[in-house]
N, C-alpha and C positions, 0 to 999 in steps of 0.2 A: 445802412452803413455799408462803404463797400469792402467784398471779401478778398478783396487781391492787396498785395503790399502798397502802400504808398510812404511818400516822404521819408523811403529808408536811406538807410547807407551805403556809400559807393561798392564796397566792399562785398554787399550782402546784391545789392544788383548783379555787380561782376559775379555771383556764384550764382545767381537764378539763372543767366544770360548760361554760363557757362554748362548747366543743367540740362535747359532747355535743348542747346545746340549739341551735347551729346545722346541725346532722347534721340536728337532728329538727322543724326549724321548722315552726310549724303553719301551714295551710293559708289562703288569703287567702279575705275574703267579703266583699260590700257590705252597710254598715248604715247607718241613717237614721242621721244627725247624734245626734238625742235616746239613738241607744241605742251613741254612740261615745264616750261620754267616758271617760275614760280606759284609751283603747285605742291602739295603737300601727299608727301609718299605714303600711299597705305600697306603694302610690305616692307617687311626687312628684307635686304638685298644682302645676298651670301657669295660672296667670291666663288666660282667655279674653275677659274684659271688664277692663276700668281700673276704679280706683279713685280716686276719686269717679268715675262713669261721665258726669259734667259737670260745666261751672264751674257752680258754687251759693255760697250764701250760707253765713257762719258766722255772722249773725247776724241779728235783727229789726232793717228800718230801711230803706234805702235806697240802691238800684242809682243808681248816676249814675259820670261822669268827676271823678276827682279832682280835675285842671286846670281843668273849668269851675264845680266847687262851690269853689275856693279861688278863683278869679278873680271869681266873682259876690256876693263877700261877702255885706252886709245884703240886697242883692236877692232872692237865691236862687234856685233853679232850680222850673222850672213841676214839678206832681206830675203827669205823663201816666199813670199807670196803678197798676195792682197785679199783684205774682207769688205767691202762695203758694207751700207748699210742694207737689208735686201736678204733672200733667200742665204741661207747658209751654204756655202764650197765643201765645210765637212774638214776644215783645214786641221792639220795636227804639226804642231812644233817637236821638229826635230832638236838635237843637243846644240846651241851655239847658235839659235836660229831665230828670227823674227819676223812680225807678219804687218804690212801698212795696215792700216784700218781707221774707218769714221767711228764718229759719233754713232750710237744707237748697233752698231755691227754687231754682229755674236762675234763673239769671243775663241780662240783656236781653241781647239784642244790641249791641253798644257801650258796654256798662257795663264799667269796669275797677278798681271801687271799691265796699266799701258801707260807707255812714257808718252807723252805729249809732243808734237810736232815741234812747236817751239826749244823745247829742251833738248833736240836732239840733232846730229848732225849724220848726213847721209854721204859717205867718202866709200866712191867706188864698190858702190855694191852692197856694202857694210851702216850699220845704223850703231853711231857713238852716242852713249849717255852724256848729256854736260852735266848733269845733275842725276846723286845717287837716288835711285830707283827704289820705292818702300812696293815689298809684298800687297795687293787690292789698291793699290793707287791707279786710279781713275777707273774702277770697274765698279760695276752696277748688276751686282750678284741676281739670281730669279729668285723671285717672291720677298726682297728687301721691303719691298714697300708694302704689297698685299703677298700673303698667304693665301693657299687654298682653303675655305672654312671660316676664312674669315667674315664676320657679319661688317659689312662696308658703309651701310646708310640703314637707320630706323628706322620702321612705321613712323609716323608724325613727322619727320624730316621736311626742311622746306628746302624746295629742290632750286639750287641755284647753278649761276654756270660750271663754277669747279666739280660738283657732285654730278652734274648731267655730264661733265668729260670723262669722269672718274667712273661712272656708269658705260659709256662709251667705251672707254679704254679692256672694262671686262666683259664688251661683247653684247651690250645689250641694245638693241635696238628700240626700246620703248619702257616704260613702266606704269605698275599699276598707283596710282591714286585715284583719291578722294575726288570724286564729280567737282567742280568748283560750282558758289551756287548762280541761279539766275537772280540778276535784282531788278526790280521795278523802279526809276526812282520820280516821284511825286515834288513840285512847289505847292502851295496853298498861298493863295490870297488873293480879292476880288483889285488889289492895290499894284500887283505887277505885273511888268511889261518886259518882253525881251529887250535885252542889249540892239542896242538901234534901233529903234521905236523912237517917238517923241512921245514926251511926257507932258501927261495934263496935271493940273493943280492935285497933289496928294498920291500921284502917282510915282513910285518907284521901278526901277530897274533889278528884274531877274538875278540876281548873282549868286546866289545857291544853286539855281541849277546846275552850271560849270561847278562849284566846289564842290558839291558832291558828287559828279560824274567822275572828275580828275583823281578824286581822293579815291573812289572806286577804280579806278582803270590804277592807279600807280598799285593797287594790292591784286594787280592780272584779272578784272574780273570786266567785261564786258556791259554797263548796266545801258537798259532801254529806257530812257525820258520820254515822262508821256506829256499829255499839255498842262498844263496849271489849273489843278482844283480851283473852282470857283468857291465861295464860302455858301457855299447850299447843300447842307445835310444830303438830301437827296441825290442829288449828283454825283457828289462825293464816294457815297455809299453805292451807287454803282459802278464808277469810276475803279473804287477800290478791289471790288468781287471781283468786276472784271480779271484784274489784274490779277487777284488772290488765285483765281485757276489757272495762270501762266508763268507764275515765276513764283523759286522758291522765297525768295523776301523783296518785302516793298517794305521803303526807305522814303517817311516824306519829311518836308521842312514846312514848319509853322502847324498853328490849329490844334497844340496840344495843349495849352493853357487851360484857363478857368473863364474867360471873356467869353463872351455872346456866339461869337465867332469859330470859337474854337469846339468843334465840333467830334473831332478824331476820338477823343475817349468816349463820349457817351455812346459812338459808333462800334467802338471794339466792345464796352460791353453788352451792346445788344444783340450785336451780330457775329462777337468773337469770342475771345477770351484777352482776357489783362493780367500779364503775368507782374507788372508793378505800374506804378505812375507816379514819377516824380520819385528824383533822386537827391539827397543833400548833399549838391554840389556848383560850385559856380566857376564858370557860366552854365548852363543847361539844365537847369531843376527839373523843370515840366518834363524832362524826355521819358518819353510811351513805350511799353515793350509788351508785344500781345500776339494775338493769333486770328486771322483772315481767315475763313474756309481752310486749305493744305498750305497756306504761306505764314510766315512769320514777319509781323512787321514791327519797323522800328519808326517809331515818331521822334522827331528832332527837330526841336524849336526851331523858330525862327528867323533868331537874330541872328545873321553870319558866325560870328567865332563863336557863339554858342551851336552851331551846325558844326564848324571843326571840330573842338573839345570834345561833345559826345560821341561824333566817329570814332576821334583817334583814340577815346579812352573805353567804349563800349560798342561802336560799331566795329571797330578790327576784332575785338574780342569775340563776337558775334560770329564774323567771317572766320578766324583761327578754327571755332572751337564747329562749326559745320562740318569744316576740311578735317580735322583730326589733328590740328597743330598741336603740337607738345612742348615743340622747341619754343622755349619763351621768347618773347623781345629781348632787345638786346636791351640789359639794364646801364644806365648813365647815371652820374653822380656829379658836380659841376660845385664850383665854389660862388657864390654869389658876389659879383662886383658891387652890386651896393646893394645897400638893406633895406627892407621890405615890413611892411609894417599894416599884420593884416588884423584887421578888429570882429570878421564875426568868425562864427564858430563853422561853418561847412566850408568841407575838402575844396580847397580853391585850386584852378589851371593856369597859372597867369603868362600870358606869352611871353616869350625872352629871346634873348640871341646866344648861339654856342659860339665860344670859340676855345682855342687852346693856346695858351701861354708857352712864349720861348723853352718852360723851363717842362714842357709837357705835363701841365695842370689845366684839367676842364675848366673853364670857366664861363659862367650865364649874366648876362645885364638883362634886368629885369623891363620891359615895355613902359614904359607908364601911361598908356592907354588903357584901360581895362575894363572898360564900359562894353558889355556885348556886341553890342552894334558898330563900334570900331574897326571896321576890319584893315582901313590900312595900319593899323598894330599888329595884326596878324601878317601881311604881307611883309612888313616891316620883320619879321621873326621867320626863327627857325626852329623851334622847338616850344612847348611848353613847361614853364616850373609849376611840380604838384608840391601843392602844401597840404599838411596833413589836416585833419579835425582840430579844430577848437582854436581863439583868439590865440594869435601869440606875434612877437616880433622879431625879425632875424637880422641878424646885424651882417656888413661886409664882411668875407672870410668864411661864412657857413655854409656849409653842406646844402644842397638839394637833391630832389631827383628831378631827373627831365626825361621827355616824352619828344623824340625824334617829328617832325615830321614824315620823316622816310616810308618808302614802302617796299617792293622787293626785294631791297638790300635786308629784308630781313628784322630793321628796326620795327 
């Protein structure tokens, strides 16, 4: 009998997966801003400077008191000087006085105001308000936005461009994360051929290998494709070591099954460890999760949208939970344009299209392709709808959740 889980539940995978990959966290290293983007922050990041790091102006026009530009009506206040945006002059408002100044300038001294270019009229020397003047209007006090002490981004944080400027903005030229992992990624079958090739009788065409390269590169990860396991145990199992001492996960499609052919699990348990096999779910039951010498590999069937589904539902999880992700996906909920009508009992993926209603309501139309092997259903789609455990029927109008295609945005 074998000792490892099988034919569990989605749920009880997503926790072993999530186990395993905090066991094996990779290692932290400083990179430049430009080469962190969608990388996962392993420090907390603490404001050492404020934000705005001075009072300045939010707009072109002029520093003065709002009390003495409403009080001076038609007269208006004397122009004593200019601020750019740029090294501080040091300026100080005298009584009755005002100062030109851009966007982004520090602020005079005793300026608690700046009237706007537009609203203001410049008559011989003098700056008239056309509009009365409120105390803080258009300034941009220091540390309105960050404080000093401030904790600004969290460990597990996925680092996107607003947070790398927001990082930029206080001074930091790099930060520490999470190593991102190395992936291997493997086709299996004596039956495929590259994209342009000619095909003989019973021959098909390579298309996992691009979908799972692309699926990996849109989550920042760099992965090496090696050539196409032949269906020969032995080869295979070289092929595999190989790989298990150079990268931390190898990622193959097909040869997880139960058929002749399918050789991947008897191979992990001789030579590795199987942390499950086979998940109650569809599409992708058979998928493999085990241990190579120092690599972690994930087996994922065959059939194309069964190679999507267990990515986007277990291999991102995989890679999140490597890096030290914390921050969840972004969760969606979508109404079903028509009803679905599912008869067995395991967690189904079924592909769909998002869109969003006039009235800003999610809404999904369900594929109705749903045969694994379909993948122009998948191309056809933009997302997956999960349905939970056990027969059931759902009528137009009801709730889902759906499963983004996306990747560095975060989904």
């Amino acid at each position: 009998m074998d000792s490892f889980p099988t034919r569990i539940a989605f749920a009880e995978a997503q926790a072993i997966l999530a186990r395993v990959a905090a066991e094996r966290r990779l290692e932290v290293e400083r990179q430049p801003l430009s080469r962190a983007r969608g990388a996962v922050l392993a420090e907390d990041l603490v404001a050492a400077i404020p934000l705005p790091g001075f009072d300045n102006s939010a707009m072109d026009g002029f520093a003065l008191r709002a009390a003495e530009a409403n009080a001076a009506g038609d007269a208006g206040l004397r122009l004593a000087g200019e601020q750019f945006a740029g090294a501080s002059r040091g300026l100080v408002l005298g009584a009755g006085e005002c100062t030109r100044i851009t966007t982004g300038a520090p602020m005079p001294a005793g300026a608690d105001a700046v009237l706007a270019k537009e609203d203001a009229r410049e008559v011989d020397g003098r700056v008239v308000a056309a509009i009365p003047v409120t105390p803080g209007a258009h300034l941009r006090r220091a540390g309105e936005d960050v404080a000093v002490g401030d904790r600004v981004l969290r460990a597990g944080d996925v680092l996107g461009p607003a947070r790398l400027s927001l990082a930029a903005a206080l001074g930091q030229d790099g930060l520490a994360i999470h190593r991102r992992p190395t992936v291997a990624v493997f086709t299996t079958g004596d039956e495929l051929r590259p994209p342009g090739q000619p095909l003989a009788p019973g021959e098909i065409h390579d298309s996992n290998r691009v979908l799972l390269q692309t699926l990996l590169m849109a989550e920042g990860l760099e992965p090496v494709a090696w050539p196409v396991l032949p269906d020969d145990p032995e080869r295979m199992r070289i092929a595999l070591r190989d790989a298990a001492f150079s990268f931390d996960l190898v990622i193959t499609c097909g040869g997880v099954s139960a058929g002749e052919k399918d050789h991947l699990p008897a191979l992990l348990r001789e030579q590795g460890e199987v942390y499950f096999w086979k998940v109650r779910m569809k599409p992708g039951m058979p998928v493999l999760f085990g241990r190579l010498g120092e690599a972690l590999v994930l087996g994922l069937p065959g059939n194309p949208v069964s190679v999507l589904a267990t990515f986007l539902t277990l291999g991102r999880g995989l890679i999140d939970g490597l890096q030290g992700r914390v921050e969840p996906r972004l969760p969606l909920r979508a109404e079903l344009l028509t009803p679905i009508v599912k008869p067995h009992a395991r967690l189904e993926f079924m592909r769909g299209n998002l869109s969003c209603s006039e009235a800003g309501q999610l809404q999904v139309r369900p594929n109705p392709a749903v045969a694994s092997h379909r993948l122009r259903g998948a191309a056809d789609a933009n997302v997956l709808i999960q349905l939970p455990e056990g027969a059931a029927d759902y009528a137009a109008g009801d709730r889902v959740d759906v499963l983004a295609f996306g990747g560095l945005a975060g989904l």
